[in-house]
N, C-alpha and C positions, 0 to 999 in steps of 0.2 A: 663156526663162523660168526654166529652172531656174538658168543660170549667176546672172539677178540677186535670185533668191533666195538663194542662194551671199552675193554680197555684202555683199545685204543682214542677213544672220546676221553677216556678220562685223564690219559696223557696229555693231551691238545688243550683239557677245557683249562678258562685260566684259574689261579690260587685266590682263593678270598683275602684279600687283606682287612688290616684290622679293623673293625667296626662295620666291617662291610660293604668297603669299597674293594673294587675290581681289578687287580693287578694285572696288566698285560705280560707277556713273556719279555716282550723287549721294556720294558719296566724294571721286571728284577735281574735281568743281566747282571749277574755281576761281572761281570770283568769291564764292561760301562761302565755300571755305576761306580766303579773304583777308578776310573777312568777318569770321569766328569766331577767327583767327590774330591779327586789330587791337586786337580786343574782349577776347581773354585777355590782351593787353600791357595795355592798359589800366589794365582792373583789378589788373593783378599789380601798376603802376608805381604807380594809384593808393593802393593799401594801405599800399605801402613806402615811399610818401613822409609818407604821413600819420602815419608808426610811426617815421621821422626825424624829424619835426616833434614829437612827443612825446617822445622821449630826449635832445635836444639838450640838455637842463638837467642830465642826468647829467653828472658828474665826468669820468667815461672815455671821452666822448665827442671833448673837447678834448684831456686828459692818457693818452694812452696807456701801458699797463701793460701788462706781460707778452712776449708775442712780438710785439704788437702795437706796441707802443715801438720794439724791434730791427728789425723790418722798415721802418718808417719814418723810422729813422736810415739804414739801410742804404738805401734811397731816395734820400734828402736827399744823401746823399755818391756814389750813382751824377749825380743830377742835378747835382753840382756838378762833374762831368766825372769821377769814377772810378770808367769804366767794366767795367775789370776787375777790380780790387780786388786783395787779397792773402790767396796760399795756396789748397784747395783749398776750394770750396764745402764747408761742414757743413751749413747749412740750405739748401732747397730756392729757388731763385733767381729763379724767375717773377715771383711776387709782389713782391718788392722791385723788378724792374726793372718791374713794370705799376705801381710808386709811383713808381720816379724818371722815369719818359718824363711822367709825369704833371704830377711837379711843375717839370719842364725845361721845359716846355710854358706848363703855366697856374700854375706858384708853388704854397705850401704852401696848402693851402684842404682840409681834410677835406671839408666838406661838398661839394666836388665830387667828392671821389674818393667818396664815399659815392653822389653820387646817379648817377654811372658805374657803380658794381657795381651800386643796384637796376634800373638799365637791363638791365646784363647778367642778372640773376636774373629779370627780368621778361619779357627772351628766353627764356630756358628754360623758362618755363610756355612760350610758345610753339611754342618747340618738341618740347618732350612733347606740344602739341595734335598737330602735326602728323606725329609717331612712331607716337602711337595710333591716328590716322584712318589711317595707309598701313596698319599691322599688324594692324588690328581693324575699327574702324567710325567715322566720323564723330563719333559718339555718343560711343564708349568713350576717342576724343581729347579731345572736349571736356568731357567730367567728369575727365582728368588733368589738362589743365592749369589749370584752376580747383581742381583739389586740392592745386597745387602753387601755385599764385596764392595760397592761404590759409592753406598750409600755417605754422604756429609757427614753426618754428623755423628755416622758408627766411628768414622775414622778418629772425629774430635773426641770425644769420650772414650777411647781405646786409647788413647797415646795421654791419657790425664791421670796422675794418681788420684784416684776418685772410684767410687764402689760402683757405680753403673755397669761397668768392664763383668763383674761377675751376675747382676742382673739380667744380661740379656746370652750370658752361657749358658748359666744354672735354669731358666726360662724353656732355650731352646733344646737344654737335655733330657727335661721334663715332658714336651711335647714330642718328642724322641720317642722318648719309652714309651708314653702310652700307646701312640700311631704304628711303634714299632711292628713288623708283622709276627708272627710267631704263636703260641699257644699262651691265651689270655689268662690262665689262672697260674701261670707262671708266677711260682711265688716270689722269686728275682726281682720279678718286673715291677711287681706293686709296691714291695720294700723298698726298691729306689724310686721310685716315683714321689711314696713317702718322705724319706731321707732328702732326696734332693732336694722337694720343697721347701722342708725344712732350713735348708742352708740359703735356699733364699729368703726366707723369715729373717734369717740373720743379718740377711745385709739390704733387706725391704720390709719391712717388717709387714707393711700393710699388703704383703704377699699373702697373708694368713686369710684373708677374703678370700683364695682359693682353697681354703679348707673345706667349705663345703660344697665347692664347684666341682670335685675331681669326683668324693666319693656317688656324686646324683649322677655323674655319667659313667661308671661300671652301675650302678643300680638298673638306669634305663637306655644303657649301651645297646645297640641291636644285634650286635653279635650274641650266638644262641645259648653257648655255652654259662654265660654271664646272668644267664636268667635263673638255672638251675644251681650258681655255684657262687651267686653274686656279695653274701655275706663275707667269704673267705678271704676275697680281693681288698675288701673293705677293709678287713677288719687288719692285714699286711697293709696296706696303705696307711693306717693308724700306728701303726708298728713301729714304720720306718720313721713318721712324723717324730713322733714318741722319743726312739733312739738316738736322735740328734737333740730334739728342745729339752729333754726332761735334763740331762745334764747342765747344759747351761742357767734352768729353772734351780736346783738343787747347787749351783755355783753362785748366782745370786743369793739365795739363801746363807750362805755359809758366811759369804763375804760381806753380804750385805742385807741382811737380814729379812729380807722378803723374798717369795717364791714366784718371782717373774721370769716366762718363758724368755723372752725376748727382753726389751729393757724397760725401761721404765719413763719413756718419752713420753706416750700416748697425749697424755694431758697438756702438754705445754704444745706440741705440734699440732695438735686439733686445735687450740687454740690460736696458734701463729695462722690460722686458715680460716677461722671461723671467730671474727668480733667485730666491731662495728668500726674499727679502722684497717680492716684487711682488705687487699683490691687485688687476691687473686692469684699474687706472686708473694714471696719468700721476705716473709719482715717479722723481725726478732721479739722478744713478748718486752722486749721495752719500747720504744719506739713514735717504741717500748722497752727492747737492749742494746744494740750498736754493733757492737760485735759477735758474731754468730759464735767464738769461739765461749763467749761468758753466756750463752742459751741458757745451759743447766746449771751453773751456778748463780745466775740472776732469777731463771725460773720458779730458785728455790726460796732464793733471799726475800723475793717478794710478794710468794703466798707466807711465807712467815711470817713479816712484817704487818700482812693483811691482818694473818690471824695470832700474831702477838704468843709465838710459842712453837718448839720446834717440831719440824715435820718430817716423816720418811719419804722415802723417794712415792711410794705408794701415794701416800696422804699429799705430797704436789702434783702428782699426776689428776689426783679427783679434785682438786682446788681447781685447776684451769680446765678442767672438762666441766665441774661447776658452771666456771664463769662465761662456755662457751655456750651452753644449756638456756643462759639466762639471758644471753644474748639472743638465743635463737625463740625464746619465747618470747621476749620480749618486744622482739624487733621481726616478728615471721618474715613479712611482704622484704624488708631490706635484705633478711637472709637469702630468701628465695632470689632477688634479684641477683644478690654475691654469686648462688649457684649458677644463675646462667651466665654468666660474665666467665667463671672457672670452665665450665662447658663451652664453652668460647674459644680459650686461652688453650683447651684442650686440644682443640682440634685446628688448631693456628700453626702457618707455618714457617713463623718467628722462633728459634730458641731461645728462650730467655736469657738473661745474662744473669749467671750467677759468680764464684768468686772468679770462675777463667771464662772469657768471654768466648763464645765461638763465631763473631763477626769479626774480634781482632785476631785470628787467628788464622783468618783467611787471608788476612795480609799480609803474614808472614809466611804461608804456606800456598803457592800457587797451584797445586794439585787440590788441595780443599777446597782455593778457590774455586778452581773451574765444578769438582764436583758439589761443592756447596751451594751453587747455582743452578745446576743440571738437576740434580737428585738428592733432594731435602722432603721433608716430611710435605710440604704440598703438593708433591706428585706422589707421594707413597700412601697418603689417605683416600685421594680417589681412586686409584688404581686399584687400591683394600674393597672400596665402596663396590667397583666394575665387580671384583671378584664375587664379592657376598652375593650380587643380585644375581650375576650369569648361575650362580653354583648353588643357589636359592632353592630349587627341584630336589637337590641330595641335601638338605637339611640334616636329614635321620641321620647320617655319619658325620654332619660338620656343626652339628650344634655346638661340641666342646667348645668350639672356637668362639663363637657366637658370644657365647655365655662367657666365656675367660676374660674376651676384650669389653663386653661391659661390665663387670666385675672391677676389672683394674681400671678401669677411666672412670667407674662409682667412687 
């Protein structure tokens, strides 16, 4: 009697989820949560389509302007077989190849590569439903992903050719897999955690500041197993990293003679953020230049000109990371002030205008409107803020989080 009392507890008691939060039974339902996971695609996909069928009549829709133009030329010419290209990446290269496999495939057609991203964006509502129901509750899943299904300015960014669209997938696949429930030394799971990251280096480059956020939480993860086997995960999460950057490292190489994982910005974009004429938002190192499309060719022209003799991509990146250096010593108190103004700007709930505005875009899109008013980043940072404090007690299993959103707003 007593042993099937025993078992029977251990049928009832609920499943540890991962990190060591507490799955209820009505939690992992699946036949719910495929239920509530169909239903926030839906609506996500519904919205964004109907918010493309409204912008289509804008100008910018067909004639791309700004980096948007750039990335879809650079497409156009991987799809016409140049698949390597020349010199060392300067702009981040995902994005262009998710245009050109696109149009090698199915031809120049925006509106499908549009209604590809709001599939993908309509994925990530669902799966933030599904992040929140493992780490919270059912509940607290399904009011994120219909926050993020309505969210403003997911919509503006989802229907823009523009790399954000794989940002906030590749982001939310990533938080997927680790939170996922399952057995933690799954070697699957770390390799893509890995890998994925990766692919967001690609198309963020300053993603790679979670390089060493992921591996310190399997290190001091509280799940048990993690403690005794913690090296192994590590060392697949370095793997999967590896298996994506080291080729495009050894592509630079070949074509462009230095062994850059990622590209070869760093220097001129810390710089464009950090000198004694910058106020916070996005201005060219002429301005410094004019047009954002001549960045890396003026970037280069004029550490050369500096230094009276030619430079690799390398040797211009440490010329304006020099010259940002020199600013910030030179000038600490006015740096320090630049930083909290950015700090500011961060948590503002303005989108800035950059080359597609998302204030004119509410005028032409009456669904944006209304939700660009409703549900924009100043309801979505205190509601963050309510979250952190109330859920402030279980730290032990939500540091990740903690630590990843100041990571990326550092």
């Amino acid at each position: 009697m007593k042993k099937a009392s025993r078992q029977q507890e251990r049928r009832v008691k609920p499943a540890k989820a991962s990190g060591g939060a507490a799955a209820s039974p009505d939690r992992i339902n699946p036949e719910g949560t495929r239920i509530w996971f169909l239903t926030i695609f839906t609506v996500a996909f519904t919205l964004r389509l109907v918010y493309l069928f409204q912008i289509d009549t804008i100008p910018l829709f067909e004639h791309l302007a700004g980096d948007a133009g750039t990335y879809y030329q650079w497409g156009r010419r991987i799809a016409a077989g140049d698949w390597l290209g020349a010199g060392v990446f300067y702009q981040a290269p995902l994005y262009p190849y998710f245009l050109g496999i696109l149009q090698f495939f199915f031809g120049e057609t925006l509106w499908l590569v549009r209604l590809i991203q709001i599939t993908l964006g309509a994925l990530s509502c669902s799966l933030i439903f599904l992040i929140g129901q493992q780490l919270f509750s059912r509940q607290a899943g399904i009011v994120s992903g219909f926050i993020l299904a309505g969210y403003g300015p997911a919509l503006f960014f989802d229907g823009l050719i523009e790399k954000s669209i794989l940002d906030l997938f590749l982001l939310t696949v990533i938080l997927f897999l680790i939170f996922s429930p399952g057995d933690e030394v799954n070697p699957a799971k770390w390799l893509g955690v890995g890998a994925v990251l990766g692919l967001l280096a690609l198309s963020r480059e300053n993603a790679l500041i979670l390089v060493p956020v992921v591996p310190c939480w399997i290190a001091f993860s509280s799940a048990p197993v993690l403690r005794t086997a913690r090296l192994r995960p590590i060392g697949l999460f370095f793997a999967g990293l590896t298996l994506v950057l080291l080729p495009v490292g050894l592509r630079n190489l070949a074509v462009g003679g230095e062994f850059k994982l990622t590209t070869s910005q760093l220097g001129p974009n810390f710089f464009i953020g950090n000198n004694p004429a910058a106020d916070g938002t996005y201005n060219s190192v002429r301005d410094i230049i004019g047009e954002p499309q001549l960045e890396g060719p003026d970037a280069r022209r004029l550490a050369e000109r500096a230094l009276q003799r030619s430079l690799s991509p390398g040797e211009v990146s440490s010329y304006w990371l020099g010259k940002s250096f020199e600013y910030i010593k030179t000038q600490p108190w006015d740096w320090l002030r630049l930083l909290a103004k950015k700090w500011m700007l961060l948590w503002n709930a303005r989108e800035i205008e950059d080359s597609d505005d998302f204030y004119i875009y509410r005028q032409w899109s009456s669904l944006l409107g209304v939700l660009g008013r409703l549900n924009h980043f100043g309801l979505l940072a205190p509601l963050a803020a309510v979250g952190l404090l109330v859920s402030l007690r279980e730290w032990r299993r939500l540091w990740l989080l903690y630590l990843m959103i100041l990571a990326l707003a550092a």
